[in-house]
Backbone bond lengths (Angstrom), bond angles and torsions (degrees), N, CA, C in turn:
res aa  C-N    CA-C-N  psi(-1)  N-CA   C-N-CA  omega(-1)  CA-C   N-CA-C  phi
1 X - - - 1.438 - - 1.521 108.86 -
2 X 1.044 126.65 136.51 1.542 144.60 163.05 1.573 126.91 -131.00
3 X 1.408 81.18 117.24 1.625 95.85 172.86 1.697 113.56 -105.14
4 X 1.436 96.44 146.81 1.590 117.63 158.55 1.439 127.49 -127.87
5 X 1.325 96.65 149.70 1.498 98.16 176.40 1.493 93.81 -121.97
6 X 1.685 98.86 162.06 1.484 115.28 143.58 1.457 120.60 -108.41
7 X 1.252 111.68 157.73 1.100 106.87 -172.14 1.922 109.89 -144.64
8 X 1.263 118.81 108.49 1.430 113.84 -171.61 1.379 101.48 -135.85
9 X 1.378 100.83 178.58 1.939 116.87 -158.79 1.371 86.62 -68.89
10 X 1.381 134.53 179.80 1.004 136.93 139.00 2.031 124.92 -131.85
11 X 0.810 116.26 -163.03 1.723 99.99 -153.64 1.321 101.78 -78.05
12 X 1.896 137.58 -8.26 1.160 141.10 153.81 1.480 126.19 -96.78
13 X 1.406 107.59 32.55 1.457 118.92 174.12 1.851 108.85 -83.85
14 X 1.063 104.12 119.98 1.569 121.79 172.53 1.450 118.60 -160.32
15 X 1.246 89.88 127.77 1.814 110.60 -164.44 1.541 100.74 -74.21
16 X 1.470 120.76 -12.60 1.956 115.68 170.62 1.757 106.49 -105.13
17 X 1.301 89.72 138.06 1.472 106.81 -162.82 1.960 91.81 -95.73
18 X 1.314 106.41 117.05 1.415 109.64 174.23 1.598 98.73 -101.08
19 X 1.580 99.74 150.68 1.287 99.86 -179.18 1.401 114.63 -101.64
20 X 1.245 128.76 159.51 1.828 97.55 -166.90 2.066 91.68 -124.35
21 X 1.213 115.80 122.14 0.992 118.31 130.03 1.398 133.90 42.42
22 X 1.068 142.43 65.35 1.888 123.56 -179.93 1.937 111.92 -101.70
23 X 1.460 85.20 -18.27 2.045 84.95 -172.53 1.217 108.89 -114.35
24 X 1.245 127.84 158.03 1.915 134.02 -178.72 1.739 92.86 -116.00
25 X 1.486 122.19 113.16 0.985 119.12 168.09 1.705 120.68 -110.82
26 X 1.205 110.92 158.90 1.639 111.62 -163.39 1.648 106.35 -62.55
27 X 1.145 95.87 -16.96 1.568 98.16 165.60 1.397 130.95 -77.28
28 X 1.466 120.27 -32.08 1.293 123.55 164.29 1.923 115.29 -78.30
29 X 1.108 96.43 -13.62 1.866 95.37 -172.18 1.807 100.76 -98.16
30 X 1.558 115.09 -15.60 1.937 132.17 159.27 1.695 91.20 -57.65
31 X 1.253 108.91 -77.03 1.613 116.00 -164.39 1.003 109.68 -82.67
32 X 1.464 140.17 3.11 1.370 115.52 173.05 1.527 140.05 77.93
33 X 1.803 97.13 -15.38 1.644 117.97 162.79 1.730 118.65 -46.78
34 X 1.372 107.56 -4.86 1.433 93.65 -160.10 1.973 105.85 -88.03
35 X 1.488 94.77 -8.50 1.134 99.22 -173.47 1.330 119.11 -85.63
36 X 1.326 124.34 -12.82 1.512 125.40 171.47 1.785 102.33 -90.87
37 X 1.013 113.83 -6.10 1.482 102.44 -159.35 1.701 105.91 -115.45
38 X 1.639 101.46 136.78 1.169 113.58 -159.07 1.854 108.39 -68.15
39 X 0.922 121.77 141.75 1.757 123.08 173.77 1.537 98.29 -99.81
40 X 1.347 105.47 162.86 1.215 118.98 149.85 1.451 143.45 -96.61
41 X 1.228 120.70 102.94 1.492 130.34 -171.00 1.651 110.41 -15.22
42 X 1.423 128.56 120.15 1.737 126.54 153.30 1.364 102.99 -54.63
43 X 1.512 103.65 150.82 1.650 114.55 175.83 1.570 77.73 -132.27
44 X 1.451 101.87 116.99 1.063 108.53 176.60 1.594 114.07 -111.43
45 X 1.374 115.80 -3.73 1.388 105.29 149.83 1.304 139.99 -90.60
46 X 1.716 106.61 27.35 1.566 94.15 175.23 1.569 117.24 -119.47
47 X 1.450 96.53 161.49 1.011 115.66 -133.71 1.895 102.95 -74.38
48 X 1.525 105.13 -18.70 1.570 98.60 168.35 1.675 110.92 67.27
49 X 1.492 112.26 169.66 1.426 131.86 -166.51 1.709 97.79 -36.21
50 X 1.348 132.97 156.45 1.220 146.66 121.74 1.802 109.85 -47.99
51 X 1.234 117.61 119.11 1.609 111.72 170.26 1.215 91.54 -62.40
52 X 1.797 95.31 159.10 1.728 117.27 175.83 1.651 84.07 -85.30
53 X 1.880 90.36 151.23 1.688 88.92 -179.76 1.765 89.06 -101.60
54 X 1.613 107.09 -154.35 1.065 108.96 -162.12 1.879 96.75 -130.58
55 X 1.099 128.60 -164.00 1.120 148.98 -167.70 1.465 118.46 -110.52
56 X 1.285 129.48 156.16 1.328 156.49 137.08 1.508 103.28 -23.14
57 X 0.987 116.27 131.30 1.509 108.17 157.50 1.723 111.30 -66.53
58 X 1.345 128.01 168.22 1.868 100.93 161.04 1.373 106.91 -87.05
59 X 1.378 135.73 -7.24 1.530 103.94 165.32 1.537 130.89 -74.36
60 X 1.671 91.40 -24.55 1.370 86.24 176.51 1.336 114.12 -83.69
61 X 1.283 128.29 7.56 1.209 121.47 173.61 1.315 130.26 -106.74
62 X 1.758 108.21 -8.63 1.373 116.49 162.31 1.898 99.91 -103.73
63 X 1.191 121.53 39.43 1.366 118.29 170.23 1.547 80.04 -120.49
64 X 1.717 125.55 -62.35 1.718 88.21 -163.46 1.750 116.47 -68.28
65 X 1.234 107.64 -22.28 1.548 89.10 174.50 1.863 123.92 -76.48
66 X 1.154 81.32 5.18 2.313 86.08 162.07 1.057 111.70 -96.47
67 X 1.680 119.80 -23.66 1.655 135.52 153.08 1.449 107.73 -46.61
68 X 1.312 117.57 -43.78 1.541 96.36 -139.54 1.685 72.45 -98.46
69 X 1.007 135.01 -49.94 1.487 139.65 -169.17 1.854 110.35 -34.42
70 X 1.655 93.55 -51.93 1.108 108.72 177.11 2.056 124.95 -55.82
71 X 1.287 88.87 -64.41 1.802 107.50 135.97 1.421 98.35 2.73
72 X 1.097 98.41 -100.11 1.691 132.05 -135.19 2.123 85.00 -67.19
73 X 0.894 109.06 -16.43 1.611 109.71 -155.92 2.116 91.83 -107.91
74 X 1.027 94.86 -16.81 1.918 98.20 160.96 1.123 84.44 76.98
């Protein structure tokens, strides 16, 4: 089996890497820079951090292990 590709520029090919933008600072909205300069799109469907969960209280956590102790002791 043999494969080929082609491979050509396409109409957003540029060899300088611009960096785009994520924050609006009071300094660009003073001068007015913010308007030539590219942002970066919100993705507002993703789904982002897992919250940190939380804990056991310690009673309830030295009550199930007198459970499980107990358990284990029939």
């Amino acid at each position: 089996t043999l494969k080929s590709y082609w491979i050509r520029k396409g109409r957003a090919f540029s060899t300088a890497v611009v960096r785009q933008e994520t924050e609006l600072t009071p300094e660009m909205i003073a001068t007015g820079s913010w308007r030539q300069l590219p942002f970066k799109p919100y993705n507002f469907s993703a789904l982002g951090l897992p919250p940190a969960c939380g804990h056991l209280h310690p009673l309830l956590k030295v009550r199930s292990q007198l459970r499980q102790i107990f358990l284990e002791m029939g």
